[in-house]
C-alpha positions, -999 to 999 in steps of 0.1 A, spaced: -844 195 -360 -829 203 -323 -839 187 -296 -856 211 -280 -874 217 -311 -915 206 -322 -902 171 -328 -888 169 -291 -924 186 -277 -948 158 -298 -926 131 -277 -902 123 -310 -869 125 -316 -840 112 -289 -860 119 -257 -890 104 -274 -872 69 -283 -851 65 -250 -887 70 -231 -903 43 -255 -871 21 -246 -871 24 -210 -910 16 -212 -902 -13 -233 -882 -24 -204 -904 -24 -175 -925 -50 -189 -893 -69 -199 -869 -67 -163 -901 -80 -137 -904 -111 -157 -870 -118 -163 -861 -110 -125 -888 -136 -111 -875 -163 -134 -840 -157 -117 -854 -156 -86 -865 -189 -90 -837 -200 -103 -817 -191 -76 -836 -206 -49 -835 -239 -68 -802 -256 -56 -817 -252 -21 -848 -274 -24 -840 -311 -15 -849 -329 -50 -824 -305 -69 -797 -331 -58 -816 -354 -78 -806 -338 -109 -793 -356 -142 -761 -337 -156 -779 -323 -184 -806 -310 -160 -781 -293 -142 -763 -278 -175 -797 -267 -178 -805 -247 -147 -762 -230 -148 -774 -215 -182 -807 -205 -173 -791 -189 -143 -762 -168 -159 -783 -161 -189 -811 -148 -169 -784 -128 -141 -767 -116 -175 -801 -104 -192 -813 -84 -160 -775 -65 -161 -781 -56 -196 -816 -48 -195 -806 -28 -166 -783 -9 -182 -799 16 -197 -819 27 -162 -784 29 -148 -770 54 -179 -797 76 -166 -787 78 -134 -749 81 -138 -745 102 -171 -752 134 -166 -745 139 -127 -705 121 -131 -697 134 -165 -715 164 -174 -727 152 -206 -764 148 -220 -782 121 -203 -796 115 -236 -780 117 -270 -784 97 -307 -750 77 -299 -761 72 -265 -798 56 -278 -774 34 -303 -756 18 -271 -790 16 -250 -808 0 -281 -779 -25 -287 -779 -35 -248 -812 -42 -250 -812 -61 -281 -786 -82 -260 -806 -84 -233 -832 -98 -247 -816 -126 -266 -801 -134 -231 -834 -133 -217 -850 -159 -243 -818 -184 -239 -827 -185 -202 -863 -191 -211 -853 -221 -235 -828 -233 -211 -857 -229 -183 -878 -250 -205 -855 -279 -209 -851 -281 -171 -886 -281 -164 -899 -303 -194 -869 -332 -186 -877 -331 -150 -914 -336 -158 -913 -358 -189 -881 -366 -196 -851 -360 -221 -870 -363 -256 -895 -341 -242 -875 -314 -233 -855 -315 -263 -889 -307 -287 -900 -281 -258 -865 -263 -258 -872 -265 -299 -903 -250 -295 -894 -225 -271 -867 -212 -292 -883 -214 -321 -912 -194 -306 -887 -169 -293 -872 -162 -325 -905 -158 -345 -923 -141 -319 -888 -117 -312 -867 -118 -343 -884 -125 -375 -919 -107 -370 -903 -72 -362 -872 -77 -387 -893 -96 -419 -931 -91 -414 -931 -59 -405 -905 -45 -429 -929 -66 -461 -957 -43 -442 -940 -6 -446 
């Protein structure tokens, strides 16, 4: 069907699943924003200095994983903008969504390595290192359940 066809008009097709993307997004990008803006201010507050090395490992991670999530999550706003005014093309094609899906994909997984990472620096400063070793467990194992195998395994056992 083209995309200016029925399938376009009942919000399906290309146009449909780039709008469901970028919605996807907006309640991804705040939360992985504010957890970089923490992050960021945290080398500036006086008991960062107090830091194990591991802590610190923890926080560069959580830092560049979180700064690399928010460019990829970005992305696909950005495509918007630049597409069709520099080049001329389509601001939304199939191949295009491909490339948008995959950034976000990669986004994401960024964004939950900066969450785990996050946990270990909070849960070692708090409780220590055996503690933050089960929470940073936990947090990725929740991550991947709650992210990976629900939509990949439970849902395809549901269709």
């Amino acid at each position: 069907m083209s995309e200016t066809g029925s399938e376009e008009r009942d919000g399906g097709g290309v146009n449909g699943e780039f709008r469901a993307l970028l919605e996807g997004l907006r309640t991804s990008l705040p939360g992985v924003q504010v957890l970089f803006a923490f992050l960021l201010i945290a080398p500036f507050q006086t008991e960062f200095s107090n830091l194990s090395g591991a802590e610190v490992a923890s926080h560069a991670l959580a830092f560049y994983a979180s700064g690399a999530a928010i460019i990829l999550l970005i992305a696909p706003s950005a495509h918007q903008r630049f597409r069709a005014p520099l080049t001329g093309l389509k601001r939304r094609s199939r191949r295009h969504l491909i490339v948008t899906t995959w950034l976000t994909i990669a986004g994401t997984c960024t964004m939950g390595v900066a969450m785990a990472a996050t946990s270990h620096l909070v849960s070692s400063m708090l409780f220590g290192a055996a503690t933050a070793i089960a929470a940073t467990a936990t947090a990725g194992a929740l991550i991947g359940w709650a992210w990976v195998y629900i939509p990949l395994v439970t849902f395809r056992r549901l269709d």
